[in-house]
C-alpha positions, 0 to 999 in steps of 0.5 A: 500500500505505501509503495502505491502511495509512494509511486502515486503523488497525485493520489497523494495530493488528491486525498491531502486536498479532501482533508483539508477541505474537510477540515475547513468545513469543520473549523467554518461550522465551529466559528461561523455564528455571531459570536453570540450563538450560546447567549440566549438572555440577559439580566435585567431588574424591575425598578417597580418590583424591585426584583431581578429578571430573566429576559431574552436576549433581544429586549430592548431596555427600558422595556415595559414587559410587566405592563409598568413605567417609571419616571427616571430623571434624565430619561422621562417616563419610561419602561420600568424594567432595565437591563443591568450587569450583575458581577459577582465575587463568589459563585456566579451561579448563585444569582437568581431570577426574582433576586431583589439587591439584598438578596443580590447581596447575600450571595455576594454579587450586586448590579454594577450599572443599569443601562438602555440599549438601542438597536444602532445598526436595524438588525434587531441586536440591543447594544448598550447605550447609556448606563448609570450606578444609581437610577435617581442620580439622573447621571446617565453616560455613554455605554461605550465612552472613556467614562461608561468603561471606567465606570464598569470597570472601577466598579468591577475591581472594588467590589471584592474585599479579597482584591480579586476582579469581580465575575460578570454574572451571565444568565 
């Protein structure tokens, strides 16, 4: 059989080339979705109930989904559910639906920001937007801005008292 192969290059190079285009199709199949295939919600908290929610991931923010509004300072009469980080120092899995922030807090994780999204592009996707630590400070800043990043990430980084990076808590 190897003395065949050896006297046969173009047999040789005939099966390298199906390999190869085997092995690409699998690596497309692998890589080819949005990078967003595996997450299916996000967190998101009830101003009005004060409990944590588990929405899809596609909901927009401030959204009405319990029928209720808010009046936010700086954004008027709004939805009263709001999309939120929630970071974690311990087990991310410990986070719930239905959580208010005390329980939050028991489990030693808390909401970092709440923030409304937008779809920018028409294709249904929210992104975040603007975002604030305190809902009544009226304070709302760029999601993606030198501020909204800092904001995030000087949260993030004083939340444990081990100094350890707070865990973003994925549905």
């Amino acid at each position: 059989m190897l003395n065949k192969l050896n006297d046969s290059p173009q047999l040789v190079s005939g099966v390298a080339v199906i390999l190869t285009i085997i092995a690409g199709w699998f690596v497309y199949q692998h890589f080819s979705d949005d990078g967003r295939e595996g997450i299916k919600a996000k967190w998101m908290y009830d101003l009005n109930t004060n409990r944590l929610i588990l929405a899809d991931f596609e909901e927009a923010s401030p959204s009405n989904i319990n029928n209720a509004t808010v009046d936010l300072v700086g954004l008027g009469t709004v939805g009263s559910v709001l999309e939120v980080g929630v970071y974690t120092c311990g087990d991310p899995s410990d986070v719930r639906a239905g959580m208010s922030i005390e329980e939050l807090a028991s489990v030693d994780a808390t909401v970092v920001y709440f923030a409304t999204t937008t779809d920018r592009f028409g294709t249904g996707s929210q992104e975040l937007d603007l975002i604030t630590a305190d809902t009544e400070s009226g304070v709302w800043i760029g999601a993606e801005s030198s501020a909204g990043n800092k904001m995030r990430s000087d949260a993030r980084l004083g939340l444990c008292q081990s100094g350890d990076k707070a865990i973003y808590c994925v549905p």
